[in-house]
C-alpha positions in Angstrom: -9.5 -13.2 1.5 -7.3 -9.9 1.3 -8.2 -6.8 3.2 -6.3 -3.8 1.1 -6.4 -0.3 3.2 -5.0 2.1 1.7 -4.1 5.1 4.1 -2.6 7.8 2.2 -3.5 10.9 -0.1 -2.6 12.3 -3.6 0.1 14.0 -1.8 2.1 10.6 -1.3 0.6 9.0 -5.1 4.0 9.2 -6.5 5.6 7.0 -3.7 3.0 5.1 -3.2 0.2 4.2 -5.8 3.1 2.2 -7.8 3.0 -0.3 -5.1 -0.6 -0.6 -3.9 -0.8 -0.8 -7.7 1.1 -4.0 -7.6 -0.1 -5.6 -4.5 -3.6 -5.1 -6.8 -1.7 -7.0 -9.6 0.0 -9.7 -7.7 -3.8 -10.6 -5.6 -5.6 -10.4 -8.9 -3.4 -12.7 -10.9 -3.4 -14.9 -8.2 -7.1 -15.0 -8.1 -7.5 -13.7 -4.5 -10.7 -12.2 -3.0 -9.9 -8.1 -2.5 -11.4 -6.5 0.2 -11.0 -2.2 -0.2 -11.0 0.6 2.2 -9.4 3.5 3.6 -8.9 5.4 6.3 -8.3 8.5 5.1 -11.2 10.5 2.8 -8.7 11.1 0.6 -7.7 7.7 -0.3 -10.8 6.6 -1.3 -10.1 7.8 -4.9 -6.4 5.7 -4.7 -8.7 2.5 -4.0 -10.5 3.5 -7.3 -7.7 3.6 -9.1 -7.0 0.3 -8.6 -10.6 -1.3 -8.6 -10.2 0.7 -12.7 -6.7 -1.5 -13.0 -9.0 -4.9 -12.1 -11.5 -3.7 -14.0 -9.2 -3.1 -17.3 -6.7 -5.8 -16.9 -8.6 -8.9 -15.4 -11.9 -8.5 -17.3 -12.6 -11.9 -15.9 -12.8 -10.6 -12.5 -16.4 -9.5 -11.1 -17.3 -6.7 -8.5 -19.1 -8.9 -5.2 -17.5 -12.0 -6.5 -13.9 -11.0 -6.9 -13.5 -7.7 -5.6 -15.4 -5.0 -3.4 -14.8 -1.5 -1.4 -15.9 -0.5 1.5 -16.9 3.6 1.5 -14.6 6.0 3.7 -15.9 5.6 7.4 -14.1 9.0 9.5 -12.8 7.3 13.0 -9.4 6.2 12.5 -8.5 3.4 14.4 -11.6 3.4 16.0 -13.1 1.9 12.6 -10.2 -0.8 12.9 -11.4 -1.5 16.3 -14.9 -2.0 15.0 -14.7 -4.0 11.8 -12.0 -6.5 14.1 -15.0 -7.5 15.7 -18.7 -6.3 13.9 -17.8 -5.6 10.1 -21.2 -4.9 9.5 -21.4 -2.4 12.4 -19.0 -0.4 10.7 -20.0 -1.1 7.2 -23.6 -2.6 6.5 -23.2 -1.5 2.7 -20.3 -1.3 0.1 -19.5 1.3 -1.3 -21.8 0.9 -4.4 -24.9 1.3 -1.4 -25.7 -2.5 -2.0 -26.0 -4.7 1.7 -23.5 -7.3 2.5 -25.9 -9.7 2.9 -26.6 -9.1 -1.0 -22.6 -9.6 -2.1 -21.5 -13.0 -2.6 -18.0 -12.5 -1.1 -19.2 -10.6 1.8 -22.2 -12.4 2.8 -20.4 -14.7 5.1 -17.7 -12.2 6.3 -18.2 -11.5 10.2 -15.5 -8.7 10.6 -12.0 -8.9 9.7 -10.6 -11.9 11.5 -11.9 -13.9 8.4 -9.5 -12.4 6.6 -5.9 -14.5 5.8 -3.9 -11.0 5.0 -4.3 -7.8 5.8 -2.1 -5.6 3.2 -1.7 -1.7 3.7 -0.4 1.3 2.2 0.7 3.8 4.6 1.6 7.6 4.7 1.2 8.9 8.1 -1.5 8.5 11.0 -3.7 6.3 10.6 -1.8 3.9 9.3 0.1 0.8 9.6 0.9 1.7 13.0 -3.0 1.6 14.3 -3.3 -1.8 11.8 -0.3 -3.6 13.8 -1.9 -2.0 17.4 -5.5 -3.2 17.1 -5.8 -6.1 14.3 -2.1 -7.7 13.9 -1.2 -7.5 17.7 -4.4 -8.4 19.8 -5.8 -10.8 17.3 -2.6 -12.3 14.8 -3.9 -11.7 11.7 -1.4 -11.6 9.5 -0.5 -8.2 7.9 2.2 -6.3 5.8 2.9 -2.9 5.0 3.9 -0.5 2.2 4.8 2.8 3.5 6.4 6.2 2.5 10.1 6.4 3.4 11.0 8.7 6.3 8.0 6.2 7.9 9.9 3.1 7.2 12.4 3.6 10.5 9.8 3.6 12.9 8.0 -0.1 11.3 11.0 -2.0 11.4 10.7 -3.1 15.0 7.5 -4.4 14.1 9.4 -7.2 11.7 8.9 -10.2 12.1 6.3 -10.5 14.8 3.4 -7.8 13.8 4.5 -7.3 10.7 5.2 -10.0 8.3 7.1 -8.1 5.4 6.9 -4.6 4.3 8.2 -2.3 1.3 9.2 0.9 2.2 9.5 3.4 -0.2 9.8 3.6 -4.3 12.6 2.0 -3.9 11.2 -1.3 -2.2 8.1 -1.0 -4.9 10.3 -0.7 -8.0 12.1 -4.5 -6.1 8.3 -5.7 -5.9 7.8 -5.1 -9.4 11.0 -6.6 -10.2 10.0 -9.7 -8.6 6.6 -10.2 -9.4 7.9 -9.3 -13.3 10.1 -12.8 -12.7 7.6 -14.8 -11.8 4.1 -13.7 -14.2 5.2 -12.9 -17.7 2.2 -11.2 -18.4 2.5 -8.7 -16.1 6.6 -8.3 -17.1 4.9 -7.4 -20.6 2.2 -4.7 -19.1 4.1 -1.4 -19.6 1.6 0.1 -16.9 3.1 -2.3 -13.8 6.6 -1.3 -14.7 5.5 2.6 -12.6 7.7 2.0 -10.0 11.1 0.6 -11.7 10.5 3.9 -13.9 11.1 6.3 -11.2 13.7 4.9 -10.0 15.6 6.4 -13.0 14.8 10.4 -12.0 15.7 9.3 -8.4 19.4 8.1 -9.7 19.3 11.4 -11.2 18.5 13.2 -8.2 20.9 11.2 -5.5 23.8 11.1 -7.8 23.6 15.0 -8.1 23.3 15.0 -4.5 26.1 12.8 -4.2 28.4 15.7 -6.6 27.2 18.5 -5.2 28.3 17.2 -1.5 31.9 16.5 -3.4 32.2 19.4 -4.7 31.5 21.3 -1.5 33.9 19.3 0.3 36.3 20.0 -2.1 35.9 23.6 -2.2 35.7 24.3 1.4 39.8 22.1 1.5 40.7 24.2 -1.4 39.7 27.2 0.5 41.0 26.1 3.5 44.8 25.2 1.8 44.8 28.8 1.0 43.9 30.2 4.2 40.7 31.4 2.9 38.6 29.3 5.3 
């Protein structure tokens, strides 16, 4: 049983989606149950997008059996709070409207303790921050994160104890894809999970031209300087 909460927005897609994209591949080649949610309005469309991959790449998978989504609940960590203790306090329907009670992989959920991972995608507040405070901390349920880079500093203190691995960045998703790839053929040979390893090239682009442009200031401020212009 994997609980995916994915907490971020269109606005961090590009960084993002490539990876919660391949924790969706990885679980569903391996056959794992997949909880959804989100604690953010706006990610409730980046959950669809990969209940659309399951639904176009593992044909064999079924919705209730398989895989399920939880609707958008507004509260922040006050919903993690809830469904630690009373999932059906916080969600007595999926997203679809039908009752726990009615889903086969649901039906004998009690909150989120029954889960064995916790995975989530991060871009801000709430986030992987509130997930390690009130689910990984208090009760040890295993979790990791995927987050946006200039949030990666502050979730490194969390490693090894409340965190249990994370990716941080495009750069960490295109390595996941790289390793996954290694192990499961067919997804080496799925153009679509190879998102992340294919921005990495623009990003060489963009850091290597960086990279001159700080050269070539340096070396025109010590021209300059040499000839007593600076």
């Amino acid at each position: 049983n994997i609980l995916l909460s994915y907490d971020f927005d269109p606005a961090s897609q590009g960084e993002l989606l490539p990876m919660a994209q391949a924790f969706t591949r990885h679980c569903s080649i391996k056959g794992h149950k997949q909880y959804y949610m989100s604690l953010w309005p706006l990610g409730s469309p980046m959950v669809d997008l990969s209940i659309d991959t399951i639904e176009s790449e593992y044909p064999d998978m079924v919705y209730g059996e398989d895989y399920m989504k939880f609707d958008y609940k507004a509260g922040g960590e006050a919903v993690i709070r809830m469904i630690t203790q009373d999932l059906r306090g916080m969600f007595p329907l999926d997203s679809r409207g039908v009752p726990l009670d009615q889903i086969p992989m649901t039906k004998n959920i009690k909150n989120i303790q029954d889960m064995d991972l916790i995975i989530n995608v991060s871009a801000g507040d709430p986030g992987t921050k509130q997930w390690v405070q009130f689910a990984a901390t208090p009760f040890g349920l295993t979790t990791i994160s995927g987050c946006t880079g200039v949030q990666a500093p502050q979730m490194y203190p969390y490693i090894p104890e409340q965190l249990a691995g994370m990716l941080g960045a495009i750069k960490a998703a295109a390595e996941y894809e790289a390793a996954i790839d290694a192990v499961y053929p067919s997804i080496n040979d799925n153009p679509k999970a190879q998102e992340a390893k294919r921005r990495m090239g623009p990003q060489l682009v963009a850091h290597s031209l960086m990279i001159g442009l700080i050269v070539l200031g340096n070396l025109i401020f010590f021209v300059s300087r040499k000839r007593g212009q600076a």
